[in-house]
mmCIF file of the N, C-alpha and C atoms, coordinates in Angstrom:
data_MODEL
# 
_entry.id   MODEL 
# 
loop_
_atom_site.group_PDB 
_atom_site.id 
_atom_site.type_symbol 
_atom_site.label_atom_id 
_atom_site.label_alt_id 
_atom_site.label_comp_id 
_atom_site.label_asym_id 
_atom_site.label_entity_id 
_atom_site.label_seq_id 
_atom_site.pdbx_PDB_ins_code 
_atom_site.Cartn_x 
_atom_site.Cartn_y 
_atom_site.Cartn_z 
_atom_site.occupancy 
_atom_site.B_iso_or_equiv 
_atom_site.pdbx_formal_charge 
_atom_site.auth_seq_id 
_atom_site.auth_comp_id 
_atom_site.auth_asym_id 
_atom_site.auth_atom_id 
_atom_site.pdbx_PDB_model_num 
ATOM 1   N N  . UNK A 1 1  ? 0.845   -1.169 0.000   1.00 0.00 ? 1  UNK A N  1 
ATOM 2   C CA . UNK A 1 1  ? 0.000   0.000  0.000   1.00 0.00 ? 1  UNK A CA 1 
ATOM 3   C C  . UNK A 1 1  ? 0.897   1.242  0.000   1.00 0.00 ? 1  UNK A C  1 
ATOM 4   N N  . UNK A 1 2  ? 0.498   2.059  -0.567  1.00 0.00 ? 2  UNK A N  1 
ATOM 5   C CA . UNK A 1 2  ? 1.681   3.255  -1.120  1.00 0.00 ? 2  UNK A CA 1 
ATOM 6   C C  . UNK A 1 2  ? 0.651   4.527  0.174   1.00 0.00 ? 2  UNK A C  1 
ATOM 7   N N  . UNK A 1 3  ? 1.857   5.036  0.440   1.00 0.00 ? 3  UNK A N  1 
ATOM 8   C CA . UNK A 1 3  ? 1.419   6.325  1.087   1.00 0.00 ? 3  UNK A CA 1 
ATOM 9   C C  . UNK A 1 3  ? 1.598   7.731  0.767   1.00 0.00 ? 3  UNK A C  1 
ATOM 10  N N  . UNK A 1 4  ? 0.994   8.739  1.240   1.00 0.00 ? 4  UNK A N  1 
ATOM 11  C CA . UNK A 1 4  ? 1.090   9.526  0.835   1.00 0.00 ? 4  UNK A CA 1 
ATOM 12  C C  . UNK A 1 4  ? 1.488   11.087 1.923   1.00 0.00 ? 4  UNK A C  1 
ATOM 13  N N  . UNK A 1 5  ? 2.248   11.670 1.881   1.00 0.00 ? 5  UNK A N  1 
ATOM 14  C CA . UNK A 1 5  ? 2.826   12.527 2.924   1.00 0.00 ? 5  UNK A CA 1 
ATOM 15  C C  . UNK A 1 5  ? 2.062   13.923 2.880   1.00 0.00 ? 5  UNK A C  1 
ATOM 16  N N  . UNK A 1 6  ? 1.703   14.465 4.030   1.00 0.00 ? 6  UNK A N  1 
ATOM 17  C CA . UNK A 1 6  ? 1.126   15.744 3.790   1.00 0.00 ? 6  UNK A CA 1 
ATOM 18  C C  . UNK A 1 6  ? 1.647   16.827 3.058   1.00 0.00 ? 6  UNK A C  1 
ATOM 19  N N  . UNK A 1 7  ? 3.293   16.756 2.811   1.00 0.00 ? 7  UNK A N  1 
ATOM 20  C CA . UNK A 1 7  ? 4.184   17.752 2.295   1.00 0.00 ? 7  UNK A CA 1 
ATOM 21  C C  . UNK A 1 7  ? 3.700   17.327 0.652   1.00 0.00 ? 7  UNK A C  1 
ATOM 22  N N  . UNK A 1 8  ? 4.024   15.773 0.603   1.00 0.00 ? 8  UNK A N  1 
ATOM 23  C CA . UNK A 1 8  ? 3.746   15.559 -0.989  1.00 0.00 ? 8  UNK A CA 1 
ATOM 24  C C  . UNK A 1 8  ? 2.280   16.347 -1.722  1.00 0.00 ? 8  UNK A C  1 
ATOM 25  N N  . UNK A 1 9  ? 0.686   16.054 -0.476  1.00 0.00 ? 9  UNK A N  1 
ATOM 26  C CA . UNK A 1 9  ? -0.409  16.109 -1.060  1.00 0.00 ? 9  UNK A CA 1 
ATOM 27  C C  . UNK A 1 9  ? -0.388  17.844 -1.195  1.00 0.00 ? 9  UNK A C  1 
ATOM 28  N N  . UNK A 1 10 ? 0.413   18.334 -0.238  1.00 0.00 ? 10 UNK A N  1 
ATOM 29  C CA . UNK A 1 10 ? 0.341   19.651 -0.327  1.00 0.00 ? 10 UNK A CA 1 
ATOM 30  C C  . UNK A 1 10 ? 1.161   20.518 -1.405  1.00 0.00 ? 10 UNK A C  1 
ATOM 31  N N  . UNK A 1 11 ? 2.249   19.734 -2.119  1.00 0.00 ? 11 UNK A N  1 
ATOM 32  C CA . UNK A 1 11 ? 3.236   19.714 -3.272  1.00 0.00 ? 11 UNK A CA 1 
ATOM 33  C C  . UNK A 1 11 ? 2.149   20.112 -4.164  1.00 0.00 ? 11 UNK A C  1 
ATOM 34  N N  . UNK A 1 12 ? 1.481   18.999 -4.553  1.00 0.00 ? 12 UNK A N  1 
ATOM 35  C CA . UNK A 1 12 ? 0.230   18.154 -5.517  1.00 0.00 ? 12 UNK A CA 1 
ATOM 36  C C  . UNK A 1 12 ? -0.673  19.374 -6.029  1.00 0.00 ? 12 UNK A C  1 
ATOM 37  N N  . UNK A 1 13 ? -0.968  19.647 -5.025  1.00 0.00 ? 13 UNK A N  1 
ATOM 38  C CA . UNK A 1 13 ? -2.374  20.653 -4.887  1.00 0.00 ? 13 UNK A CA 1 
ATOM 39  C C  . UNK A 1 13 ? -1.923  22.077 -5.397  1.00 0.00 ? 13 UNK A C  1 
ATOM 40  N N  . UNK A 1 14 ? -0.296  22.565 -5.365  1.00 0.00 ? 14 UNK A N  1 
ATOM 41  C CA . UNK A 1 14 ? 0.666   23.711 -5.396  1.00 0.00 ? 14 UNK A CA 1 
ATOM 42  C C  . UNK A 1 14 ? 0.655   23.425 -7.230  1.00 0.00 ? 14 UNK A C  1 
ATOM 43  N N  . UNK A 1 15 ? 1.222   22.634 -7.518  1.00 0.00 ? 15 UNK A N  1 
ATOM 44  C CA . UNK A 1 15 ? 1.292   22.202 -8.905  1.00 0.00 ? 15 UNK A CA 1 
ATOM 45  C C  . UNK A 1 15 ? -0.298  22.751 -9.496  1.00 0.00 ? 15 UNK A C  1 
ATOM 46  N N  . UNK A 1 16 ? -1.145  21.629 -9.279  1.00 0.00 ? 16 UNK A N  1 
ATOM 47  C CA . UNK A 1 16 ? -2.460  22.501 -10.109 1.00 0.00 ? 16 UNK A CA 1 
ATOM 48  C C  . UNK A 1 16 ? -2.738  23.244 -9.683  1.00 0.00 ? 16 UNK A C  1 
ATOM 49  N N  . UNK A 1 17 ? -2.664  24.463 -8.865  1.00 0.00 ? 17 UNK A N  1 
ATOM 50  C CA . UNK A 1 17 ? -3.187  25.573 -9.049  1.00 0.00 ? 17 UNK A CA 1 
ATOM 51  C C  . UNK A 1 17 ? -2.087  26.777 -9.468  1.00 0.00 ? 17 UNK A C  1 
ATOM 52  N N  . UNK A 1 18 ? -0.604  26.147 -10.104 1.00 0.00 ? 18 UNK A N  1 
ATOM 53  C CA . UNK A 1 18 ? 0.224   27.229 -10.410 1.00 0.00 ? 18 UNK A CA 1 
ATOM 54  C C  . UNK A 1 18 ? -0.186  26.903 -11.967 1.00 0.00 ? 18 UNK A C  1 
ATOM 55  N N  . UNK A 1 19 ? -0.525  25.697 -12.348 1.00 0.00 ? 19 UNK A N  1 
ATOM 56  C CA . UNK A 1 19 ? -0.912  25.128 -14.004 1.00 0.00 ? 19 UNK A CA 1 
ATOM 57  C C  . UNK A 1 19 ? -2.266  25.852 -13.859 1.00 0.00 ? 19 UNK A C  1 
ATOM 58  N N  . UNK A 1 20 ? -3.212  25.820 -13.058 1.00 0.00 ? 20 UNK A N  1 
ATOM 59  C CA . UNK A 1 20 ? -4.511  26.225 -13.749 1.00 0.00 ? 20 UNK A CA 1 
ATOM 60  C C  . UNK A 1 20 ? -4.919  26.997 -12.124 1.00 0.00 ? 20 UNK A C  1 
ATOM 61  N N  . UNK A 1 21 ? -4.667  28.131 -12.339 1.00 0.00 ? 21 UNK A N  1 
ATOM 62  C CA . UNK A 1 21 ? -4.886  29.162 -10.955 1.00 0.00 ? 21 UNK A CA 1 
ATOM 63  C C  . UNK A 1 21 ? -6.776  29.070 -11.010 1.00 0.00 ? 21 UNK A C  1 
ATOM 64  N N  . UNK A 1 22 ? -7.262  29.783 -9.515  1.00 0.00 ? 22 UNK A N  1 
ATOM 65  C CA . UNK A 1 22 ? -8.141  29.525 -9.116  1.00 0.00 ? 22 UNK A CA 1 
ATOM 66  C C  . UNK A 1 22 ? -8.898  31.110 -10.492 1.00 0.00 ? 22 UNK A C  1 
ATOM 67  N N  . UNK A 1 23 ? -10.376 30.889 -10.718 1.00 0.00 ? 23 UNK A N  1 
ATOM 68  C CA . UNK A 1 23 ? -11.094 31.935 -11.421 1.00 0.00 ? 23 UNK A CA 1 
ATOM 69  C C  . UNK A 1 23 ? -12.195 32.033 -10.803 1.00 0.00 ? 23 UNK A C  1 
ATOM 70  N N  . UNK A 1 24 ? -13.034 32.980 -11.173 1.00 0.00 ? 24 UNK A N  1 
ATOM 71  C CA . UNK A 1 24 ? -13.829 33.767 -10.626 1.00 0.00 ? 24 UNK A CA 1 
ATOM 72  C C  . UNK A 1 24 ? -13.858 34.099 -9.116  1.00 0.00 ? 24 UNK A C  1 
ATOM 73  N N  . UNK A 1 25 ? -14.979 35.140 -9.202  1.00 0.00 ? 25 UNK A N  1 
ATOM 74  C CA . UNK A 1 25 ? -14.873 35.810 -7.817  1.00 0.00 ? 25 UNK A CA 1 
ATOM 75  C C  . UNK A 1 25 ? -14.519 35.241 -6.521  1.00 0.00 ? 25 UNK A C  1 
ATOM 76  N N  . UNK A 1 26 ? -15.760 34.020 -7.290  1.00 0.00 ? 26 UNK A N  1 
ATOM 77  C CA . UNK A 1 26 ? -15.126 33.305 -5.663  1.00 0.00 ? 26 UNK A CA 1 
ATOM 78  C C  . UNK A 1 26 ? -13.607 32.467 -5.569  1.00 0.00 ? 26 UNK A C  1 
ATOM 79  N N  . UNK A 1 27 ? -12.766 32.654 -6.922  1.00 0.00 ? 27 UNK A N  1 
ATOM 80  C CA . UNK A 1 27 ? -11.564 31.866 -6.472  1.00 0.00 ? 27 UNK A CA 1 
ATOM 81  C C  . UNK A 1 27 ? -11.687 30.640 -6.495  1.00 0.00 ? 27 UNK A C  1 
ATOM 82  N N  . UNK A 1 28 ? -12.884 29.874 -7.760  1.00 0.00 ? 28 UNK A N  1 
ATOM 83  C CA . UNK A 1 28 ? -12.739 28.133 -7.408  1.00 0.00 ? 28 UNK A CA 1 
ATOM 84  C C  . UNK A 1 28 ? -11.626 27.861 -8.013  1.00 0.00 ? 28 UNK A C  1 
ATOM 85  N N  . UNK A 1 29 ? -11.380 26.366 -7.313  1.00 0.00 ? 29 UNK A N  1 
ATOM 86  C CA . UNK A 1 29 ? -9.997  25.861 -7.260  1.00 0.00 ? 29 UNK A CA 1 
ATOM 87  C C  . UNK A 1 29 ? -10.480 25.170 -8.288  1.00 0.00 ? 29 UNK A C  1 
ATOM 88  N N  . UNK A 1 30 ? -9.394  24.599 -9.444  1.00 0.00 ? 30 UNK A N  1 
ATOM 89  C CA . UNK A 1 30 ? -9.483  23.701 -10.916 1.00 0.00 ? 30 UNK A CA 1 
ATOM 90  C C  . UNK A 1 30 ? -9.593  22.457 -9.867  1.00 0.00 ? 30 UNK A C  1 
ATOM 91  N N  . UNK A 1 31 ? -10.481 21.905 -10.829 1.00 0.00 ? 31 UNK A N  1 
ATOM 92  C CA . UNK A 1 31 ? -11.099 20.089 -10.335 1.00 0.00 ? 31 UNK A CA 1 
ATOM 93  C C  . UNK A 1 31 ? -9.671  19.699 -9.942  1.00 0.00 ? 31 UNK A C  1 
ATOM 94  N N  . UNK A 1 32 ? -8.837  19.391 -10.201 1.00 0.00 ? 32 UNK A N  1 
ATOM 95  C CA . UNK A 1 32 ? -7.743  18.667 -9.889  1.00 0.00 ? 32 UNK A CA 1 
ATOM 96  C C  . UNK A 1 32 ? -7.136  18.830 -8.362  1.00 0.00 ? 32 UNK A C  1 
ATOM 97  N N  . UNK A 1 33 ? -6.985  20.257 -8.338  1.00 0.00 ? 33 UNK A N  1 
ATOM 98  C CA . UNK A 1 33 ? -6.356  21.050 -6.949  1.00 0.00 ? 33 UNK A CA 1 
ATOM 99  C C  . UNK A 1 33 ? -7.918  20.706 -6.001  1.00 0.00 ? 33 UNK A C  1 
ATOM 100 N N  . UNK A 1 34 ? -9.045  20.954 -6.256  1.00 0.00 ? 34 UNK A N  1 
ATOM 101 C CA . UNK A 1 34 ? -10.536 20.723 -5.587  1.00 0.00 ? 34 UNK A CA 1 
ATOM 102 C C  . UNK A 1 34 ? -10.555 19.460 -5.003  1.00 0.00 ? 34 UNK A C  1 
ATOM 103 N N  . UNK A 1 35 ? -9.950  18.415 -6.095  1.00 0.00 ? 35 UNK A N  1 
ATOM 104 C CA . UNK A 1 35 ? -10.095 16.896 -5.690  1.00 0.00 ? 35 UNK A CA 1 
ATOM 105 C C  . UNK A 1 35 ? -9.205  16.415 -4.776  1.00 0.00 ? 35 UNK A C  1 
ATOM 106 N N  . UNK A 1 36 ? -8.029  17.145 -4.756  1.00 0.00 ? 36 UNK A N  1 
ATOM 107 C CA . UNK A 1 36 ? -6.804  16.854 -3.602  1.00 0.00 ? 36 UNK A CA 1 
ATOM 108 C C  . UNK A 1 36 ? -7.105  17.231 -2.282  1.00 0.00 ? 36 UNK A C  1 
ATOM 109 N N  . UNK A 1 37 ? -7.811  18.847 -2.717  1.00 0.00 ? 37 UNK A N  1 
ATOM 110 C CA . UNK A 1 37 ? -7.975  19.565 -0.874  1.00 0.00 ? 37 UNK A CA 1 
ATOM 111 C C  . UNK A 1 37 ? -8.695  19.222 -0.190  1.00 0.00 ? 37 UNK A C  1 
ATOM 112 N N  . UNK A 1 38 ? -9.895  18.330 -0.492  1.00 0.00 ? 38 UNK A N  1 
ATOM 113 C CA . UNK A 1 38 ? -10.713 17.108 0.093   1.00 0.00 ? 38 UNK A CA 1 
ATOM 114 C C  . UNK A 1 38 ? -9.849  16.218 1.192   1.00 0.00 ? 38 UNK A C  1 
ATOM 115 N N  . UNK A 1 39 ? -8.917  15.191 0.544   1.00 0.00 ? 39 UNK A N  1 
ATOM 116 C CA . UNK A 1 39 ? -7.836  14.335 1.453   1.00 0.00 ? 39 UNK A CA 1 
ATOM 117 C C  . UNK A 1 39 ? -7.029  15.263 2.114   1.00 0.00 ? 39 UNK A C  1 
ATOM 118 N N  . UNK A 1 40 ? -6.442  16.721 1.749   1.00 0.00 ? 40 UNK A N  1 
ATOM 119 C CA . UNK A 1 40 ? -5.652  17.543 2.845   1.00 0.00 ? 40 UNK A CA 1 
ATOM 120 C C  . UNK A 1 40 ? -6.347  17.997 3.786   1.00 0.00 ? 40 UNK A C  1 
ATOM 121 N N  . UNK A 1 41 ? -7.503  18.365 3.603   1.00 0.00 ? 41 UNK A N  1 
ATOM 122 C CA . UNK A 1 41 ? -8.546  19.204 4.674   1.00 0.00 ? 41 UNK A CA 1 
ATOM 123 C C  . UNK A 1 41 ? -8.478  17.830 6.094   1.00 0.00 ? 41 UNK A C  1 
ATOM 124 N N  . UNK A 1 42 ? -8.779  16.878 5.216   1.00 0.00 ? 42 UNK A N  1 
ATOM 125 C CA . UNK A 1 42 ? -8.968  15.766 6.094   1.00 0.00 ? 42 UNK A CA 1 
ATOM 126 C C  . UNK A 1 42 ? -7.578  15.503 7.168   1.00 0.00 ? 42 UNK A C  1 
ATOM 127 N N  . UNK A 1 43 ? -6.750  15.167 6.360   1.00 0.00 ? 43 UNK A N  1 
ATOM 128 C CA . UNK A 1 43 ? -5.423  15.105 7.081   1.00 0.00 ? 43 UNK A CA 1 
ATOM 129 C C  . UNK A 1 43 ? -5.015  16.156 7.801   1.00 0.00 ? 43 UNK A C  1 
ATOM 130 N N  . UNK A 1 44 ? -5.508  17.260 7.780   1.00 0.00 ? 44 UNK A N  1 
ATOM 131 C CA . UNK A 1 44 ? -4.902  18.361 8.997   1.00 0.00 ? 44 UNK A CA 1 
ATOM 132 C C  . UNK A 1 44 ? -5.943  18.295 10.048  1.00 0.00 ? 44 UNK A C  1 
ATOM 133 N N  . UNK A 1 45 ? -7.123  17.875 9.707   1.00 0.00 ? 45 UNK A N  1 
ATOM 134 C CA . UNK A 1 45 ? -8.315  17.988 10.934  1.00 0.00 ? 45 UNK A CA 1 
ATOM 135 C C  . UNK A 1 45 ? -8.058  16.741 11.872  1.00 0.00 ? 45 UNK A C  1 
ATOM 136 N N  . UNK A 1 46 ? -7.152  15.322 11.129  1.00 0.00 ? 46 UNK A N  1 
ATOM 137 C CA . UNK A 1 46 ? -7.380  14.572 12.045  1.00 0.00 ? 46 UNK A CA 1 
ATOM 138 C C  . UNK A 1 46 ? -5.652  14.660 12.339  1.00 0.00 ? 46 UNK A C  1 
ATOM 139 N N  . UNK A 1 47 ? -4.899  15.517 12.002  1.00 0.00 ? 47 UNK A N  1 
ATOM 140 C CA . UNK A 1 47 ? -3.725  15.912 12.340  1.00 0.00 ? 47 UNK A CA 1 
ATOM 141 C C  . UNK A 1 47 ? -2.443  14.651 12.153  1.00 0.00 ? 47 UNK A C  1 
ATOM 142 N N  . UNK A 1 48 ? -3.086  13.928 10.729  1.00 0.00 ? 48 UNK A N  1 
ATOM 143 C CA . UNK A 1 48 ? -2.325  12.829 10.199  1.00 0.00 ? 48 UNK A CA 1 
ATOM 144 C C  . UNK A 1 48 ? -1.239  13.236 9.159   1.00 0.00 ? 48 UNK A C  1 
ATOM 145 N N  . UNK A 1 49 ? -0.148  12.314 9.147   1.00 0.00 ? 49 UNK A N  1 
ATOM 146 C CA . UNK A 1 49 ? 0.863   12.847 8.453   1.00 0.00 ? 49 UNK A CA 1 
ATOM 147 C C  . UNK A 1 49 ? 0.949   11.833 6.909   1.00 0.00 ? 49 UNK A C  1 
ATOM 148 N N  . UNK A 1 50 ? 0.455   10.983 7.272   1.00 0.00 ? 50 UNK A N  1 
ATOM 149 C CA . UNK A 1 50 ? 1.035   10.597 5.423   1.00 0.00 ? 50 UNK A CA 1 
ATOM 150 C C  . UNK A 1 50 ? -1.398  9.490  5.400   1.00 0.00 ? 50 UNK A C  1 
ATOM 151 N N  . UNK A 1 51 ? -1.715  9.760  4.197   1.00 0.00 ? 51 UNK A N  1 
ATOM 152 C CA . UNK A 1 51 ? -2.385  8.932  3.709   1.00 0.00 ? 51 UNK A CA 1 
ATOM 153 C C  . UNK A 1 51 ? -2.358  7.477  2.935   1.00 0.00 ? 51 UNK A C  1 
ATOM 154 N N  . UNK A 1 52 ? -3.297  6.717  2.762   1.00 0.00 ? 52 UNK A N  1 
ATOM 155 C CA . UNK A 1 52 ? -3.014  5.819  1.636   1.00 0.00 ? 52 UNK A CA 1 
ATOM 156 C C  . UNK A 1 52 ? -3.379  6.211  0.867   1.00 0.00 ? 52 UNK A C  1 
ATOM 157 N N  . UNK A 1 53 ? -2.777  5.600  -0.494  1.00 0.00 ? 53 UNK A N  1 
ATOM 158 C CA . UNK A 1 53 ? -3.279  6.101  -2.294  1.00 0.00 ? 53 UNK A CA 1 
ATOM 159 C C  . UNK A 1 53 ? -4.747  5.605  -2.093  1.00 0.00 ? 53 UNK A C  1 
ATOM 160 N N  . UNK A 1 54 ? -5.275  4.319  -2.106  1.00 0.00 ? 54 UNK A N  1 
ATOM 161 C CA . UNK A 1 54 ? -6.291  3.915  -1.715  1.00 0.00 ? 54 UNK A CA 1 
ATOM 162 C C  . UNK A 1 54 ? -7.361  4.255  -1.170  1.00 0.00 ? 54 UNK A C  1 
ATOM 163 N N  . UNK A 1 55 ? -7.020  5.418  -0.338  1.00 0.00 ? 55 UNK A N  1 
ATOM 164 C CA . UNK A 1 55 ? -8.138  6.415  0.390   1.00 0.00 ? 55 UNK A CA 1 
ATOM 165 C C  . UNK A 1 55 ? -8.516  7.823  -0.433  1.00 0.00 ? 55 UNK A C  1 
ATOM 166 N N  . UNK A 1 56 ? -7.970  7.738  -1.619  1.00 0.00 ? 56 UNK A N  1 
ATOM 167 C CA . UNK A 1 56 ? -8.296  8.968  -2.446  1.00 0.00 ? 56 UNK A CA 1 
ATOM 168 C C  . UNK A 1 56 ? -9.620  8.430  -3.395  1.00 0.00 ? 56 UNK A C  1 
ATOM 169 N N  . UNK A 1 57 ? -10.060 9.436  -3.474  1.00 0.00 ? 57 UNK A N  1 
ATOM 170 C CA . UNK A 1 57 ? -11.167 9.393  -4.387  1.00 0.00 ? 57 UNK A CA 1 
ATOM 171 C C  . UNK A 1 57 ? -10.782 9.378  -5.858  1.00 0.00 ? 57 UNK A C  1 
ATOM 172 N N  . UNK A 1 58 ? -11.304 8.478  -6.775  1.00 0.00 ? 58 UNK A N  1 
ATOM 173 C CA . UNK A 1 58 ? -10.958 8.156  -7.722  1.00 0.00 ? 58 UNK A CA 1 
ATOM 174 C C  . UNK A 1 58 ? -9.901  9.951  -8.492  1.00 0.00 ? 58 UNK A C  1 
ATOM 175 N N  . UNK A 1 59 ? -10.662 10.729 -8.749  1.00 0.00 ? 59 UNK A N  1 
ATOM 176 C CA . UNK A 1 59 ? -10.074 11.759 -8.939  1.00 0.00 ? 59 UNK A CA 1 
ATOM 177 C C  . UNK A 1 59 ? -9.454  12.413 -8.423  1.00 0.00 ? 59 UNK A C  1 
ATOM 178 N N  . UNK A 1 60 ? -9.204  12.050 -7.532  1.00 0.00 ? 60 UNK A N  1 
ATOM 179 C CA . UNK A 1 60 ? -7.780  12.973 -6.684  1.00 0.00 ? 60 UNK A CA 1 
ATOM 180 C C  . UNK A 1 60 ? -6.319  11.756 -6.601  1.00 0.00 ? 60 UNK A C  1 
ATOM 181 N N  . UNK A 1 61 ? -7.265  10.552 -7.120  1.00 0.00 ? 61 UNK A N  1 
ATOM 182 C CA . UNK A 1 61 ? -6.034  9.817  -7.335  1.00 0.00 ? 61 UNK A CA 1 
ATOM 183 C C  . UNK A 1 61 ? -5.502  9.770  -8.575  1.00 0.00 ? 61 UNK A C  1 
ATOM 184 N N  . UNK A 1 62 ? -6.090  10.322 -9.499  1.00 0.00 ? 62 UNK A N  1 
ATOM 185 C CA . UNK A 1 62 ? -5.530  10.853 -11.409 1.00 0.00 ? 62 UNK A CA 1 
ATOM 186 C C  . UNK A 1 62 ? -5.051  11.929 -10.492 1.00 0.00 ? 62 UNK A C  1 
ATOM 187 N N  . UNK A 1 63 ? -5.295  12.826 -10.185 1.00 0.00 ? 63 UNK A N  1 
ATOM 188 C CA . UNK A 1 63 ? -4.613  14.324 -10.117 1.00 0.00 ? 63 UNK A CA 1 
ATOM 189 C C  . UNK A 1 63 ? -3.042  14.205 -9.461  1.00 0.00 ? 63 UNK A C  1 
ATOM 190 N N  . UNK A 1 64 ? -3.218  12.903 -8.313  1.00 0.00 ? 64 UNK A N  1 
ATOM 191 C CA . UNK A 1 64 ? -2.124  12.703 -7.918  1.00 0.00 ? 64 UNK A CA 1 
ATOM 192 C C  . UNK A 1 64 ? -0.954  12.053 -8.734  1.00 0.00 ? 64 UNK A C  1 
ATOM 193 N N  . UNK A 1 65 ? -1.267  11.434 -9.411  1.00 0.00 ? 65 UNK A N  1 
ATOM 194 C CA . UNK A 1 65 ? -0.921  10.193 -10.132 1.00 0.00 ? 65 UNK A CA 1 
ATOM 195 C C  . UNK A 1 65 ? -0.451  11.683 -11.631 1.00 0.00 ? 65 UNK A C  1 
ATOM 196 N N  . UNK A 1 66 ? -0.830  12.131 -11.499 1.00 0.00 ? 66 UNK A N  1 
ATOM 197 C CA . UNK A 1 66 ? -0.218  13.254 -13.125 1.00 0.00 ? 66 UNK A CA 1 
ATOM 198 C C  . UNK A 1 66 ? 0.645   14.012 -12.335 1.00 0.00 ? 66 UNK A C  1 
ATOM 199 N N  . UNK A 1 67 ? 0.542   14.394 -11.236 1.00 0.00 ? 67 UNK A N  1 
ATOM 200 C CA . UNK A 1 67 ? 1.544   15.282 -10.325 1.00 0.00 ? 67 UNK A CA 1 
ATOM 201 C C  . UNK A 1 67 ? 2.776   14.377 -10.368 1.00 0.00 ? 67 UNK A C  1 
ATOM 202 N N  . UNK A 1 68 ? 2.329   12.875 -9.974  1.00 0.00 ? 68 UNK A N  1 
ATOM 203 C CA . UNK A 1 68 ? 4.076   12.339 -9.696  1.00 0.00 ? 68 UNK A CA 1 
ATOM 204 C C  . UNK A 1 68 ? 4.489   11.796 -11.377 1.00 0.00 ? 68 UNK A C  1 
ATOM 205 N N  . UNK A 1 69 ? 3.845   12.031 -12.579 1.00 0.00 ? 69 UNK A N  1 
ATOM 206 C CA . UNK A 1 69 ? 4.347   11.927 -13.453 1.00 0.00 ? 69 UNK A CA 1 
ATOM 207 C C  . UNK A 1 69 ? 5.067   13.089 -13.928 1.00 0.00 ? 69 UNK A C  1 
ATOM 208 N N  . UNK A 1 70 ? 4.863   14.361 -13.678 1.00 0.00 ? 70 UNK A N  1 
ATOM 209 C CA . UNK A 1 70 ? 4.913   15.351 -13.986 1.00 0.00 ? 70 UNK A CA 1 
ATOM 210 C C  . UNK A 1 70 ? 6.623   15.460 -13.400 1.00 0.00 ? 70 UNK A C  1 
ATOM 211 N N  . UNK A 1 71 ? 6.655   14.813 -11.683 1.00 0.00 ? 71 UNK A N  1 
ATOM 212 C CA . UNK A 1 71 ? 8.110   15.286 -10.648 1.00 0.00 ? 71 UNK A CA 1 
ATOM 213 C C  . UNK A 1 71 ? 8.710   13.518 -11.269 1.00 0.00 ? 71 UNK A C  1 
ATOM 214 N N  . UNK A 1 72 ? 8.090   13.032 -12.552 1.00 0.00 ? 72 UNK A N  1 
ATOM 215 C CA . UNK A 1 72 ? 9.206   11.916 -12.347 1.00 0.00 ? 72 UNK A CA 1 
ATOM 216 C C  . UNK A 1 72 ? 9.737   12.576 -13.728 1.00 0.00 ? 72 UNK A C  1 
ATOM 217 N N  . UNK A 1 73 ? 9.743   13.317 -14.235 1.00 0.00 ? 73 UNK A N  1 
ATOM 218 C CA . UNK A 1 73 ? 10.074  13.891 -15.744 1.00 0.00 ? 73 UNK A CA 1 
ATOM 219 C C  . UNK A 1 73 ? 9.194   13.324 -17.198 1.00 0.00 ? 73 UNK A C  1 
ATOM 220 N N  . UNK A 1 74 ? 8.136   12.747 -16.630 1.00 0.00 ? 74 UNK A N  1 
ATOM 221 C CA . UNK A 1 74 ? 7.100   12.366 -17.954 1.00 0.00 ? 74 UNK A CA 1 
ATOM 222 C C  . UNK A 1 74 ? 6.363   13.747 -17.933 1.00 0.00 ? 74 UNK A C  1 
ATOM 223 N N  . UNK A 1 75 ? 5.651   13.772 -19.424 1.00 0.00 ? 75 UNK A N  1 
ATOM 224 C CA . UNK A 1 75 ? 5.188   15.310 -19.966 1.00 0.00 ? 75 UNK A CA 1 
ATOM 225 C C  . UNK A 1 75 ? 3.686   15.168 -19.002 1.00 0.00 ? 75 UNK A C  1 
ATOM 226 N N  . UNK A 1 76 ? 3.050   16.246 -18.565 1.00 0.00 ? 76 UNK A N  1 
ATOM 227 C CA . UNK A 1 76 ? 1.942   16.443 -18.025 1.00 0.00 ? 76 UNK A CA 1 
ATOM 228 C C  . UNK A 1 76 ? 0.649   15.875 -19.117 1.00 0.00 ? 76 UNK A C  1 
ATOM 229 N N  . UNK A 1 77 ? -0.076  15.262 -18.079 1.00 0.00 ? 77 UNK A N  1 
ATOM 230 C CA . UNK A 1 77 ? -1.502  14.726 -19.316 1.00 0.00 ? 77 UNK A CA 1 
ATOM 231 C C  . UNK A 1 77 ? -2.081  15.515 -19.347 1.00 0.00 ? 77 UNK A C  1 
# 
């Protein structure tokens, strides 16, 4: 089971919103960065330091999963 570190999910979430910054008034976050801050919100409320991949929601586990393609030197999907 692969884990996941709060520094990494918080890496993750830094990446899509410097690729696709937040718009309109209210500042929504792009689906990708939206689908991550779900599992971070979580992990600081229960004051946990690394997750499982497994506990992500299907889409925050693509968002993650293009982030570590992105820091392994494959081109962004």
């Amino acid at each position: 089971m692969s884990m996941i570190s709060l520094p990494e999910l918080e890496a993750a979430i830094n990446y899509w919103r410097a690729r696709s910054p937040s718009t309109g008034e209210d500042l929504k976050l792009c689906p990708q960065a939206a689908a991550l801050a779900v599992p971070y919100a979580g992990m600081i409320v229960a004051r946990a330091h690394d997750l499982s991949l497994d506990a992500l929601a299907p889409d925050a586990r693509d968002a993650y999963a293009a982030w570590l393609s992105v820091q392994s030197g494959q081109p962004p999907a």
